[in-house]
Backbone as CSV, one residue per row, in Angstrom:
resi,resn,N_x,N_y,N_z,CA_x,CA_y,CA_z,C_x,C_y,C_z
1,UNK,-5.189,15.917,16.508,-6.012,15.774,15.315,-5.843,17.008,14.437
2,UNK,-5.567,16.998,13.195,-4.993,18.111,12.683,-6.307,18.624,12.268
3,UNK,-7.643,18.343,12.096,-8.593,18.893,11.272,-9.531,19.218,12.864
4,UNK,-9.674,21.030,13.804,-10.608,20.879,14.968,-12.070,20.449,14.311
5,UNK,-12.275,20.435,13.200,-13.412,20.027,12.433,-13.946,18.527,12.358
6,UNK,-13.320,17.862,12.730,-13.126,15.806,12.451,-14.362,15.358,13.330
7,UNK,-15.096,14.533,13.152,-16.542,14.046,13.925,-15.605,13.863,15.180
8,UNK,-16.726,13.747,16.024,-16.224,13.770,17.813,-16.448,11.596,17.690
9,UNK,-17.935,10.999,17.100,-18.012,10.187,16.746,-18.584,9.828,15.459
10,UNK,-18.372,8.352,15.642,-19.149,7.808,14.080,-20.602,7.285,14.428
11,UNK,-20.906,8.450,13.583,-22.521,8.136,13.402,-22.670,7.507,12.026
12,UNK,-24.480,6.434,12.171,-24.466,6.136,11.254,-25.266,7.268,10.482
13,UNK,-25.912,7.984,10.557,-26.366,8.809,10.030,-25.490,9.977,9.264
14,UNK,-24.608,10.118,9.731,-23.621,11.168,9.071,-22.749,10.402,8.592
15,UNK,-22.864,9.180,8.215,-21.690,8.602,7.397,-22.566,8.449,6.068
16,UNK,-23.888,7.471,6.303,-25.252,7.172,5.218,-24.921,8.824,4.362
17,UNK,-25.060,9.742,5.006,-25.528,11.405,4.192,-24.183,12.201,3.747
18,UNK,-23.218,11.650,3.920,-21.817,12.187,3.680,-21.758,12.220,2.442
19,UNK,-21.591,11.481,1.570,-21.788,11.873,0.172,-22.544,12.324,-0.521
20,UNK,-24.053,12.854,-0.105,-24.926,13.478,-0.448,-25.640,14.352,0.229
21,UNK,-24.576,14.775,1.316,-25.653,16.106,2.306,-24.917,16.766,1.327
22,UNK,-23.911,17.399,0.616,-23.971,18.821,0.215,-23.781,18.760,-1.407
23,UNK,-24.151,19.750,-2.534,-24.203,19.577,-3.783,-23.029,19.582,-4.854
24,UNK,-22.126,19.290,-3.988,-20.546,19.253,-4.227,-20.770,16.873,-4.301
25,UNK,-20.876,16.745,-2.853,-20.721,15.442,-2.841,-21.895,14.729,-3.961
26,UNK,-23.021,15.045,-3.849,-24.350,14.563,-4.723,-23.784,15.108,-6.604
27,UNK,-23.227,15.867,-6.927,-22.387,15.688,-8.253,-21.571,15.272,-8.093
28,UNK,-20.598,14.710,-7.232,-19.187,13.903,-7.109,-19.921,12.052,-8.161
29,UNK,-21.242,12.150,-6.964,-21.491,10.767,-7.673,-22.116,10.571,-8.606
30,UNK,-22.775,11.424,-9.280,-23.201,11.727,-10.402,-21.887,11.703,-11.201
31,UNK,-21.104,12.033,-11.387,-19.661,12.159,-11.953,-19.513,10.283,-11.960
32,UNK,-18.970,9.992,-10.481,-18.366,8.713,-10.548,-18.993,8.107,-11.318
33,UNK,-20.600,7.885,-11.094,-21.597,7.062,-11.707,-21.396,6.858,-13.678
34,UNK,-21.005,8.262,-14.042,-21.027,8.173,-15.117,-19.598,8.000,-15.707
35,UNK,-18.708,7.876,-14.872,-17.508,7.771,-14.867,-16.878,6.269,-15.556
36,UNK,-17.907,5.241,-14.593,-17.782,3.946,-14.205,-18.861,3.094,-15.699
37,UNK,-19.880,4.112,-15.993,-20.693,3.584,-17.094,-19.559,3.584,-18.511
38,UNK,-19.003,4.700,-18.542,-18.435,5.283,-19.960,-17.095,5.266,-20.004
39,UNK,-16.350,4.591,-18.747,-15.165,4.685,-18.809,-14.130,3.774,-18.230
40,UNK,-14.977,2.321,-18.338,-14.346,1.327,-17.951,-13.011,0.692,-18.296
41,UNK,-11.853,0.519,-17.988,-11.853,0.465,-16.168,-10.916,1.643,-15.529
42,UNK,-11.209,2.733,-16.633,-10.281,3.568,-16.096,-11.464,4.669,-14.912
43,UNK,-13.095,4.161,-15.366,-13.521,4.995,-14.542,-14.000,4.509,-13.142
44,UNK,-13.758,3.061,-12.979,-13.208,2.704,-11.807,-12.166,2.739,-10.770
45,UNK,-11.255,2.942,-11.608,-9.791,3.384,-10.814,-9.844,4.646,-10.462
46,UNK,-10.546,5.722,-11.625,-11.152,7.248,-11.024,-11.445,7.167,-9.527
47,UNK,-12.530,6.173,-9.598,-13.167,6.337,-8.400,-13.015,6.608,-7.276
48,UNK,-11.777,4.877,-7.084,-10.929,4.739,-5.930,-10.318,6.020,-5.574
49,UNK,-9.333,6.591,-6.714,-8.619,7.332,-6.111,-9.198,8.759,-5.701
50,UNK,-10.211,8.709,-6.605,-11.108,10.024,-5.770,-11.951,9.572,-4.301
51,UNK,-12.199,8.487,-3.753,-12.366,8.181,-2.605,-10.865,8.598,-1.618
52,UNK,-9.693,8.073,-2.100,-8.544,8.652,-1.054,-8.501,10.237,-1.160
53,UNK,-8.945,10.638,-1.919,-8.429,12.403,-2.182,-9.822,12.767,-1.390
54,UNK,-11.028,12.283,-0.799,-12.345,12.979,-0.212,-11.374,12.787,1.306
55,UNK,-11.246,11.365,1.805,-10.560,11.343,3.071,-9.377,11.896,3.428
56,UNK,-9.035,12.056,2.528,-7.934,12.963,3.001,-8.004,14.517,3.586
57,UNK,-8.939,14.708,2.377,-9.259,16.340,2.508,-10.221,16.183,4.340
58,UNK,-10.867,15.357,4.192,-11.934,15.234,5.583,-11.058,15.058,6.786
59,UNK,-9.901,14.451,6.508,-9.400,13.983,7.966,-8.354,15.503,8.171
60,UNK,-8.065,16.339,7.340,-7.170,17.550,7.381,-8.399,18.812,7.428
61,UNK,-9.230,18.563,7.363,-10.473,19.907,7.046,-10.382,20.677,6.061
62,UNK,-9.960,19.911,4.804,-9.427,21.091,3.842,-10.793,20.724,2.777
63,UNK,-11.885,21.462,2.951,-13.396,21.604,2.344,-12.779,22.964,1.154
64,UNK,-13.624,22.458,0.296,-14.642,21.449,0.313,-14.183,19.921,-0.342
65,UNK,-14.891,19.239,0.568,-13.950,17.357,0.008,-14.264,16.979,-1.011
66,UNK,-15.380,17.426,-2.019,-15.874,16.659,-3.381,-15.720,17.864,-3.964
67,UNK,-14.448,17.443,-5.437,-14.350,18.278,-6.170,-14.127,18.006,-7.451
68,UNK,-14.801,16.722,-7.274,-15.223,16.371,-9.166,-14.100,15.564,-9.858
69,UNK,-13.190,14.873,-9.081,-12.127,14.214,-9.431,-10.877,14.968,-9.643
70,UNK,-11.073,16.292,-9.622,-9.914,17.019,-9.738,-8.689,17.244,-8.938
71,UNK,-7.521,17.071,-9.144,-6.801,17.190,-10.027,-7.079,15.718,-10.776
72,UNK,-7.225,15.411,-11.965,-7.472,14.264,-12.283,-6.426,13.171,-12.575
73,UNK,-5.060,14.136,-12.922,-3.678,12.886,-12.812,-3.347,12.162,-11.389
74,UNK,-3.918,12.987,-10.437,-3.325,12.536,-9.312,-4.040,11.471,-8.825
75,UNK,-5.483,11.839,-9.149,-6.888,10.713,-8.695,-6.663,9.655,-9.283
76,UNK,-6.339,9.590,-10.632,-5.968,8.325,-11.472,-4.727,7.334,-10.926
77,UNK,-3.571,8.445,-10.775,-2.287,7.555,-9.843,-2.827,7.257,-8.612
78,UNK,-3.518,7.733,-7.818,-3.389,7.549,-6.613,-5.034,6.163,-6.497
79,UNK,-5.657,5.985,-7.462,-6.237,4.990,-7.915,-5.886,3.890,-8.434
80,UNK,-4.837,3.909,-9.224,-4.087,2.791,-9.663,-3.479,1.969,-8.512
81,UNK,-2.907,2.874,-7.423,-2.454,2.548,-6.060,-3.328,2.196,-5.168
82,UNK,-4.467,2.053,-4.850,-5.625,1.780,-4.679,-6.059,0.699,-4.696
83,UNK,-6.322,-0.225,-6.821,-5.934,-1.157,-7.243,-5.991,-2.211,-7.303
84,UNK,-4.271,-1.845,-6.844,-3.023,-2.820,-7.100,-3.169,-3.269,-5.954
85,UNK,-3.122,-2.319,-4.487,-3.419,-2.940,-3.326,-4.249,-3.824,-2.851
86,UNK,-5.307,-3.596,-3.369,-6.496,-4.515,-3.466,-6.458,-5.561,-3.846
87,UNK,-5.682,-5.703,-4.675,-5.407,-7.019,-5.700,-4.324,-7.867,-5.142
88,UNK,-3.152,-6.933,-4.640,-1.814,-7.593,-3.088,-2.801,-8.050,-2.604
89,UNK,-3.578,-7.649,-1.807,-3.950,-7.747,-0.754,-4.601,-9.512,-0.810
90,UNK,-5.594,-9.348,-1.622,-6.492,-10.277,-2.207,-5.788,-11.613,-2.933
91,UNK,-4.422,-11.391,-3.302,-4.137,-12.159,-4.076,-3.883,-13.779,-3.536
92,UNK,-3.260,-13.815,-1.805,-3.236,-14.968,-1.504,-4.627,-15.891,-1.217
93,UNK,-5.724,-15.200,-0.952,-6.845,-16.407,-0.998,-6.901,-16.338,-2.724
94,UNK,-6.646,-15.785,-3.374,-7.109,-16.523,-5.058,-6.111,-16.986,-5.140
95,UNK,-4.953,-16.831,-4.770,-3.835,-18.617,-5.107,-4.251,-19.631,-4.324
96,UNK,-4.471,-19.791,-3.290,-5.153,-20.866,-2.465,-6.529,-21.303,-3.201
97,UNK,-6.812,-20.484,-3.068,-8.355,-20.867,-4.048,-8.065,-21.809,-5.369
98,UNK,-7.314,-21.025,-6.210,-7.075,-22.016,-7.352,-6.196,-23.134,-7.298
99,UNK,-5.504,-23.224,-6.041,-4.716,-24.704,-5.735,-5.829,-25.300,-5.335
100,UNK,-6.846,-25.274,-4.552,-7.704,-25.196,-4.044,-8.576,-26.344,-5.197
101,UNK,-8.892,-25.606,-6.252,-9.454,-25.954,-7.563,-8.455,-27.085,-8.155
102,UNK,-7.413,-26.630,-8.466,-6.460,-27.702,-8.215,-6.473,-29.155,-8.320
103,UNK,-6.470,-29.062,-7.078,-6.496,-30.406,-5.761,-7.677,-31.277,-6.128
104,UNK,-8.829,-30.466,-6.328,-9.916,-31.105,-6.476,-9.883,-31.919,-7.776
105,UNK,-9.547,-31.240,-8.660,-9.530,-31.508,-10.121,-8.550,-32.585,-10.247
106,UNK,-7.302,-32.358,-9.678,-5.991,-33.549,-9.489,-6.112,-34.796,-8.532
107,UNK,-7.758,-34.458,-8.424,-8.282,-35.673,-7.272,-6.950,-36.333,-6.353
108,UNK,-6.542,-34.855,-5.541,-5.326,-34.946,-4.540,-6.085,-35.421,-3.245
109,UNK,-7.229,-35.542,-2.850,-7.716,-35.716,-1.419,-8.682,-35.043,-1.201
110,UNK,-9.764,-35.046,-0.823,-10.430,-34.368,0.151,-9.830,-33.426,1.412
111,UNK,-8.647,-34.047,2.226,-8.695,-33.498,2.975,-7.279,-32.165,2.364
112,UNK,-6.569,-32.385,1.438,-6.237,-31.268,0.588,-6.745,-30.342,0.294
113,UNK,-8.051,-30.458,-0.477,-8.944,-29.773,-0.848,-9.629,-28.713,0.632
114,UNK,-10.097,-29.345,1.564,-10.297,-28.482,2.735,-9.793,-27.407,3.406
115,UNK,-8.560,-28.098,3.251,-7.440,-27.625,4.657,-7.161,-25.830,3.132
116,UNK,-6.549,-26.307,2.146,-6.709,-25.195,1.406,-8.111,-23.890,1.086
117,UNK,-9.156,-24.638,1.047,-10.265,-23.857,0.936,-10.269,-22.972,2.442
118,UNK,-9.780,-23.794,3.496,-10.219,-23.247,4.953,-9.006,-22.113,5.354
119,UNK,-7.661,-21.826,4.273,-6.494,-21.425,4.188,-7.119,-20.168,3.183
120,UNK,-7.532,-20.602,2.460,-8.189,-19.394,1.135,-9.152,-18.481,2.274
121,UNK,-9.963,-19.241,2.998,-10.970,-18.255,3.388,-10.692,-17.308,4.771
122,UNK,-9.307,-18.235,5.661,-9.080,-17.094,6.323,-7.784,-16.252,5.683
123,UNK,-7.500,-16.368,4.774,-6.531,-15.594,3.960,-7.680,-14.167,3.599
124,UNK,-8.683,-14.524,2.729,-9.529,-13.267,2.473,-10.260,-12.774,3.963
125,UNK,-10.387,-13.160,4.698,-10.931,-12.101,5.661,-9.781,-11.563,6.369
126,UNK,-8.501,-11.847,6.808,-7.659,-10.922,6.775,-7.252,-10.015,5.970
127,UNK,-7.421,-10.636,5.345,-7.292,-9.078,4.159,-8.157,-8.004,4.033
128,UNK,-9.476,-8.378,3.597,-10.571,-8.135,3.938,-10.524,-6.783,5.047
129,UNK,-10.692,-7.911,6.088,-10.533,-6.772,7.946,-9.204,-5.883,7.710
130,UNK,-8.533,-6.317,7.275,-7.088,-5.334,7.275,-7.327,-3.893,6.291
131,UNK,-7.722,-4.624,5.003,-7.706,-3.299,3.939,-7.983,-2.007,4.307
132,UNK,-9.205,-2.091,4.923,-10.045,-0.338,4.865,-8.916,0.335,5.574
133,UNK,-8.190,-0.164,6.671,-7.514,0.448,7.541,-6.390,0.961,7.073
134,UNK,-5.383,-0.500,5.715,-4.429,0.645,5.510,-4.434,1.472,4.404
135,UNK,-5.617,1.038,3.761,-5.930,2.417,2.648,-6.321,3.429,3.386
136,UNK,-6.724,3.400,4.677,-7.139,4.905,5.280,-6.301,5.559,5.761
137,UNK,-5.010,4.806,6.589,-3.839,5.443,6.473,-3.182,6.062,5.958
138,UNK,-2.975,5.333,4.549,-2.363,6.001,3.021,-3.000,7.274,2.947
139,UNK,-3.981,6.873,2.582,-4.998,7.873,2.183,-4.737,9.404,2.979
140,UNK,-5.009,9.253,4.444,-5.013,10.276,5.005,-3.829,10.995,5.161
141,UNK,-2.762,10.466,5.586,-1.186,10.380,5.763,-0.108,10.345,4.909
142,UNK,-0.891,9.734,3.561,0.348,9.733,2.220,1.361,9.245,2.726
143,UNK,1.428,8.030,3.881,2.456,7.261,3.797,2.463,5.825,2.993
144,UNK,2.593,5.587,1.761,2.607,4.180,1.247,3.118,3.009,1.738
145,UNK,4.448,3.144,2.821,4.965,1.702,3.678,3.755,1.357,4.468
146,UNK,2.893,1.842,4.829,1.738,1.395,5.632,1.018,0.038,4.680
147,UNK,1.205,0.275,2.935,0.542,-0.366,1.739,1.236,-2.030,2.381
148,UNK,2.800,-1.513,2.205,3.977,-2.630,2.200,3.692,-3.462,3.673
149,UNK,3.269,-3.024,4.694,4.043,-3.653,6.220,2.684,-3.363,6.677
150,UNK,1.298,-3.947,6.325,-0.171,-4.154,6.962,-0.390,-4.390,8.171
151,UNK,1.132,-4.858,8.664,1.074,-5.086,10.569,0.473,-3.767,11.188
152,UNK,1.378,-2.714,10.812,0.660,-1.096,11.330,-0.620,-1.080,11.563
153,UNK,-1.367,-1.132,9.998,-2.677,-0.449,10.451,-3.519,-1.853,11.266
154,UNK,-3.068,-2.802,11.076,-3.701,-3.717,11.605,-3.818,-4.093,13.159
155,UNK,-2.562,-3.518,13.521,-2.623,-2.995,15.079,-3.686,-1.993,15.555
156,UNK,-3.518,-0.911,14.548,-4.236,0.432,14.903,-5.743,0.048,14.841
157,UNK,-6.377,-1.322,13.784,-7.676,-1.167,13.498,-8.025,-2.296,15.383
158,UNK,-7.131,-3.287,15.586,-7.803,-3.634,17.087,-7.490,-2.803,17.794
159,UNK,-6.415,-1.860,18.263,-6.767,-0.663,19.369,-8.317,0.241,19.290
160,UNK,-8.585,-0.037,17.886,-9.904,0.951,17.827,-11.019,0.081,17.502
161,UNK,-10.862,-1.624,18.195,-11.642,-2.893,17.411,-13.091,-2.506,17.748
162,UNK,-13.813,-1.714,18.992,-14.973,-1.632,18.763,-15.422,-0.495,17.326
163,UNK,-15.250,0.690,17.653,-16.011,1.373,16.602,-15.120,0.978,15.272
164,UNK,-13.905,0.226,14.797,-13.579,-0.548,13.601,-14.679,-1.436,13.055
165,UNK,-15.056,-2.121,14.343,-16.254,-3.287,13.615,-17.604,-2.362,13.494
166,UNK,-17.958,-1.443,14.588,-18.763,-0.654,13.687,-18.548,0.114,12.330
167,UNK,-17.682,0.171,12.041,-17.529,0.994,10.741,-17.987,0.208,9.497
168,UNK,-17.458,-1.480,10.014,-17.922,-2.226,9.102,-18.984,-2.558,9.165
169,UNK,-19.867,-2.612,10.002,-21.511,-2.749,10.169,-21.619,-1.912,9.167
170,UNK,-21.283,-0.730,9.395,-22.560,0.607,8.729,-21.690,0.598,6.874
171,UNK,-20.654,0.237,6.572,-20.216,-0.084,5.327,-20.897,-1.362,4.764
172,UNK,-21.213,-2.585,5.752,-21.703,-3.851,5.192,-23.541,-3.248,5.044
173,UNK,-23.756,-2.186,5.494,-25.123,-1.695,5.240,-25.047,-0.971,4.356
174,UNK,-24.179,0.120,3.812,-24.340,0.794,2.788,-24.612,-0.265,1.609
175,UNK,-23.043,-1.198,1.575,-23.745,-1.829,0.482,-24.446,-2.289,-0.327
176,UNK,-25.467,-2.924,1.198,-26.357,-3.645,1.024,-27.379,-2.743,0.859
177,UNK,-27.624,-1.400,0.786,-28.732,-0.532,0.407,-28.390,-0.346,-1.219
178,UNK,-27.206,-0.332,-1.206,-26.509,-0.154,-2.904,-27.114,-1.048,-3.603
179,UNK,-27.487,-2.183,-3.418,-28.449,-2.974,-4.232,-29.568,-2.491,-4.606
180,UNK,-30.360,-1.206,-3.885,-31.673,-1.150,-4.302,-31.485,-0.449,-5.482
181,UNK,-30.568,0.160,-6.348,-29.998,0.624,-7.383,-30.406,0.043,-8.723
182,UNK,-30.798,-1.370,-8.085,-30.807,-2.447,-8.934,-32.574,-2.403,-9.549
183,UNK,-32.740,-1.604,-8.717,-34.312,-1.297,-8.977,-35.059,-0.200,-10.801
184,UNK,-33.796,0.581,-10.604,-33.588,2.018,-11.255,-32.991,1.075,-12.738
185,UNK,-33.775,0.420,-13.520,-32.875,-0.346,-14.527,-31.949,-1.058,-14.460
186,UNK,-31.081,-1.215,-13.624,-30.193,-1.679,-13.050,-28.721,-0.563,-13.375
187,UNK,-28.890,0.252,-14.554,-27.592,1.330,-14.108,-27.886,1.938,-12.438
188,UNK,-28.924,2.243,-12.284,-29.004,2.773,-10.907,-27.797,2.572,-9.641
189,UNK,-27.644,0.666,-9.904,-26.681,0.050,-9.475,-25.438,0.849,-9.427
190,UNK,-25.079,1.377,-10.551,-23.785,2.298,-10.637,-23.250,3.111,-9.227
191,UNK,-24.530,4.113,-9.750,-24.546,5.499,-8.546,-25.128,5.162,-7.355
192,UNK,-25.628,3.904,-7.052,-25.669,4.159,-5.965,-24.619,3.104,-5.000
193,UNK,-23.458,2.475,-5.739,-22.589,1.923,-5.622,-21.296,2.775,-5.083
194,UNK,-21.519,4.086,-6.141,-20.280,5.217,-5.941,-20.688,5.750,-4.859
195,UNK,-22.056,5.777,-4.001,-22.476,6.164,-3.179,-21.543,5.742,-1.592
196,UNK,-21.827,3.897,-2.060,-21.803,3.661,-0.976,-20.581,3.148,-0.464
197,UNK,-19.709,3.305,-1.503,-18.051,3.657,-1.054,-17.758,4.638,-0.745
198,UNK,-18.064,5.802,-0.519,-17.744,6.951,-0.149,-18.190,6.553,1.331
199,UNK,-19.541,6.057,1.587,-19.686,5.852,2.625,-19.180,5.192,3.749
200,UNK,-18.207,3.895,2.793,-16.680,2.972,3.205,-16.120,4.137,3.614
201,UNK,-15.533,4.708,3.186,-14.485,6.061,3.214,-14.592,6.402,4.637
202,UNK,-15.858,7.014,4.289,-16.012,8.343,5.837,-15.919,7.326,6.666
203,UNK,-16.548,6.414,7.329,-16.853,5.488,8.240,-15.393,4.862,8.951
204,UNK,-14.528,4.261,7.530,-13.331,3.820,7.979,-11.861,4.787,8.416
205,UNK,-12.562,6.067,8.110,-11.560,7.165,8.221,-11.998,7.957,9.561
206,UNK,-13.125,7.860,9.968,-13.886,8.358,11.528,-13.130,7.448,12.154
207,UNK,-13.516,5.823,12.425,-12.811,4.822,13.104,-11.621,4.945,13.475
208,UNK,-10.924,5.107,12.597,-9.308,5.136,12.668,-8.728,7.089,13.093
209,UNK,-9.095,7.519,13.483,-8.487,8.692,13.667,-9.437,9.389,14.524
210,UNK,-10.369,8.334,15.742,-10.968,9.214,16.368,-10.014,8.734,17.790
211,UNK,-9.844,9.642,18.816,-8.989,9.475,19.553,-9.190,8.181,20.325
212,UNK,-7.836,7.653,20.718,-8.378,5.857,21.395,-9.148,5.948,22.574
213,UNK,-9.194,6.667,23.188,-10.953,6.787,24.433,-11.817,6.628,23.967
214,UNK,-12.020,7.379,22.411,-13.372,7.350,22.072,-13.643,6.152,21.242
215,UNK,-12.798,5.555,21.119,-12.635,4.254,20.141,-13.017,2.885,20.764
């Protein structure tokens, strides 16, 4: 493990406070937040790629990890890459989906219509389950064929399938706290959105790089 600094495990508590135990991370999202209000959609792509530049720095120990998006050409490229992946990734359940739509509309069958919808939906949860893992790769490793050949990390995320599916527990909870945002006018929604991807971050970057005993 190149960082003697790297959690021993994944807690949910130190993943929830990772972006806001220190006053580096708590202006990171103050930043994103206003990033994402005033600078659409380039201050979304900010985001992403300032999420790979926090894990990276975390999985190498090179603190402090929130530094305001800076260097900002690199956060932006390495966001665009981010993306695009997202969008690979994602793209075969929305072609199925819209054949999907299709079928229905071309009153091709019912059982057309199924067999595609049931093709769309395990298309997105592979993807889905796959993503965090090989953006955390990238991310940490700066190897991009990991982007191209998803078999890798997708091996690596079942060698580590228990605390993997925990990672996604405590990410499918951040989210779902990210709604109370919705309370705060509803910009609230913003920041506490930028929140709770960071909290994706740490969680899926503990999982994947804690040694396979402890996994």
């Amino acid at each position: 493990m190149p960082n003697p600094r790297f959690p021993v495990a994944l807690g949910w508590r130190d993943a929830l406070l990772f972006p806001i135990a220190t006053p580096d991370g708590r202006r990171d999202v103050l930043v994103g937040g206003l990033a994402v209000i005033f600078l659409l959609p380039v201050g979304w792509i900010l985001n992403l790629g300032a999420r790979l530049d926090v894990v990276q720095r975390l999985y190498v120990g090179d603190a402090p990890y929130f530094r305001g998006f800076r260097p900002w050409r690199r956060t932006f490229r390495r966001g665009c890459i981010s993306a695009a992946t997202i969008f690979s990734y994602l793209s075969p359940s929305l072609t199925l989906s819209a054949l999907g739509w299709l079928a229905y509309a071309r009153e091709w069958g019912m059982t057309a219509v199924v067999a595609l919808a049931l093709a769309a939906a395990l298309a997105f949860v592979l993807g889905v389950f796959t993503l965090p893992g090989c953006m955390t790769v990238y991310a940490c490793e700066g190897d991009a064929s990991v982007l191209r050949h998803p078999r890798q990390a997708f091996r690596r995320a079942l060698a580590h399938r228990r605390v993997y599916l925990e990672a996604w527990a405590i990410s499918l909870a951040a989210v779902a706290l990210s709604t109370l945002g919705l309370l705060a006018l509803g910009v609230g929604f913003v920041f506490t959105s930028v929140w709770a991807w960071e909290v994706v971050g740490y969680a899926f970057t503990v999982a994947m790089y804690l040694p396979a005993e402890q996994a």
